[in-house]
C-alpha positions in Angstrom: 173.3 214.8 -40.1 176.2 213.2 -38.7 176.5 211.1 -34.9 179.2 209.8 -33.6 179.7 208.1 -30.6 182.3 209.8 -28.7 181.7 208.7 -25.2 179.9 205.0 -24.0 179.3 204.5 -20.2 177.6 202.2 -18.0 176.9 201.3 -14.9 174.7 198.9 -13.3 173.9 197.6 -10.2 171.2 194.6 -9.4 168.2 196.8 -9.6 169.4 199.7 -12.2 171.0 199.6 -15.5 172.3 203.1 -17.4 173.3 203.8 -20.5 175.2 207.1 -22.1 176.4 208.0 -24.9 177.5 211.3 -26.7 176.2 211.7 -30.7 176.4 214.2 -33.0 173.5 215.0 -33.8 171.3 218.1 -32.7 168.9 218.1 -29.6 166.2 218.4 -31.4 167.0 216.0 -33.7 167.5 213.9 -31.0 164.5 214.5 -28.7 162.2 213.5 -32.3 163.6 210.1 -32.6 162.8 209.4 -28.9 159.5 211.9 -28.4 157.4 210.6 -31.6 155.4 207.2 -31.7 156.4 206.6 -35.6 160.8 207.1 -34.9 160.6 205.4 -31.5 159.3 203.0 -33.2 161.5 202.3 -36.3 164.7 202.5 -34.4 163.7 200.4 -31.4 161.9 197.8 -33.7 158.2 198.1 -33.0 154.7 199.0 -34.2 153.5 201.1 -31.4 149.2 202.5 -31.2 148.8 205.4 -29.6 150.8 208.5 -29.2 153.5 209.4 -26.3 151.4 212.0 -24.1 151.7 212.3 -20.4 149.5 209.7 -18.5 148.6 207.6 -21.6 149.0 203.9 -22.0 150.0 202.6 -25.5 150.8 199.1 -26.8 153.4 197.7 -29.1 154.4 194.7 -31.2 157.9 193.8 -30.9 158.9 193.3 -34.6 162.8 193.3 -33.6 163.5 189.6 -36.0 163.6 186.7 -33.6 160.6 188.6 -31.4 157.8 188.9 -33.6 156.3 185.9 -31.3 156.2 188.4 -27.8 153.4 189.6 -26.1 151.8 193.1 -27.0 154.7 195.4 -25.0 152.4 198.3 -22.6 154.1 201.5 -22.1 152.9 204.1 -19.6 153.9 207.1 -20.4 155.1 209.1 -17.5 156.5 212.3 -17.7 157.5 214.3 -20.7 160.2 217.9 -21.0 160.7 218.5 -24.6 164.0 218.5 -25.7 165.2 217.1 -22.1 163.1 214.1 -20.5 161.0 211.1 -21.2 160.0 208.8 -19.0 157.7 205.5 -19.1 156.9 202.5 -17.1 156.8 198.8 -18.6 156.9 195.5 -17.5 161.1 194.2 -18.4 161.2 191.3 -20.6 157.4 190.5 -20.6 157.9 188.3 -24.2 156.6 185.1 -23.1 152.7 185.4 -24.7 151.2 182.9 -22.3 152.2 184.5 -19.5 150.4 186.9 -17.1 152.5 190.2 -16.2 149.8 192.3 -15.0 150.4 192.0 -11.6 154.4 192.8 -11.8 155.7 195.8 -10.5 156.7 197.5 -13.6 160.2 199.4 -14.2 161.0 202.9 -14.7 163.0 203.9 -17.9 164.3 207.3 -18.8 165.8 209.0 -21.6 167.6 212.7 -20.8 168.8 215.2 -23.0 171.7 216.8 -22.1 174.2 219.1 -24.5 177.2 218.3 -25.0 180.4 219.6 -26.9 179.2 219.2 -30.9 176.2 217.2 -30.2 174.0 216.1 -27.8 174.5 213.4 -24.4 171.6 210.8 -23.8 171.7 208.8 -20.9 168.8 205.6 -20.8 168.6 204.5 -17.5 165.8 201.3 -16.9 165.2 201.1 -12.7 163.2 199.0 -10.6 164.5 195.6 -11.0 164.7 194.8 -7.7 161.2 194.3 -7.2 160.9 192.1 -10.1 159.7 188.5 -8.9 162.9 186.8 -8.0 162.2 183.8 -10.5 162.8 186.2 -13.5 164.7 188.8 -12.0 168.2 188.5 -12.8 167.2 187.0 -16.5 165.3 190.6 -17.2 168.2 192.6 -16.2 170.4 190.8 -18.1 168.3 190.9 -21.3 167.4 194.3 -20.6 170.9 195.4 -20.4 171.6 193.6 -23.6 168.8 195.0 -24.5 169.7 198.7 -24.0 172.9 198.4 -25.1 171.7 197.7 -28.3 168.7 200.4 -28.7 171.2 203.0 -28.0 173.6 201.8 -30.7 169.9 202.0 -33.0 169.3 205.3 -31.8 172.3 206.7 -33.0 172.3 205.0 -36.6 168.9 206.4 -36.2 169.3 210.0 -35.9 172.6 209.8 -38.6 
C-alpha cells in the first residue's frame, strides 16, 4: 500500500502543537498502525507493555537511537473510536531518568481519523503545555514539536 503525503500543516501556539498530514493509505490501515501496542510501537520507536484499552496505563522504553538512556515513558490511555480517535495522556519530554515527573500535569495527545480524497487525513495534536512547570516548559514544546514532526513522517513510511 502506497502513502503519500499530499498535505502537511501546523500550527502551534505556547500550550498546543498540531500536526496533519494527508497519506494514502486506507483508514483502516491507518487506525492499526496507531490503535495496536506492537505498530505503535515500531514506527514511534518503542517497546511498549501493556495493550491500548480505555482507562489503562502502560509503560514504554524509548529505543528511538540516541534515547535508549530515558526514563520508562507512561501512557494513559484515554479515549478510544475505532477507525476515528485515540487519545492518551503522558508526561512531555520526561527522558531525564533521575528525575521525578509524577507530580506534573501531564499533556493530552490525539490522533483523528478523518477521510480524505484517496486516502486518509490524521491530525496529532499534543495540548496542555501551558501547565508544564515553567523551568521546562518551553524546552518540551520545542522537543515535542520536533518530536511530532518526526513520528508523523514514521507513521507514514509506516503504513507504506
Amino acid at each position: 500500500m502506497s502513502v503519500e503525503a499530499r498535505e502537511t500543516r501546523e500550527m502551534s501556539s505556547t500550550d498546543r502543537i498540531e500536526k496533519r498530514i494527508e497519506m494514502r493509505a486506507s483508514r483502516s490501515r491507518v487506525w492499526r498502525a496507531i490503535s495496536t501496542v506492537e505498530e505503535f510501537g515500531t514506527w514511534f520507536r518503542m517497546n511498549i507493555d501493556g495493550e491500548f484499552v480505555e482507562g489503562a496505563t502502560v509503560r514504554g522504553k524509548v529505543t528511538h537511537p540516541g534515547y535508549e538512556h530515558a526514563c520508562a515513558v507512561e501512557m494513559d490511555i484515554e479515549r478510544i473510536e475505532p477507525e476515528r480517535y485515540f487519545s492518551y495522556r503522558w508526561h512531555p519530554y520526561a527522558l531525564d531518568p533521575a528525575a521525578d515527573y509524577s507530580a506534573e500535569p501531564k499533556t493530552l495527545v490525539e490522533f483523528i481519523l478523518e477521510e480524505a480524497e484517496g486516502g486518509t487525513a490524521v491530525t496529532i495534536i499534543e495540548s496542555g503545555f501551558d501547565d508544564i512547570p515553567l523551568a521546562r516548559r518551553a524546552e518540551a514544546f520545542r522537543m515535542n514539536d520536533g518530536g511530532w514532526a518526526g513520528q508523523i513522517k514514521n507513521l507514514e513510511r509506516h503504513v507504506s
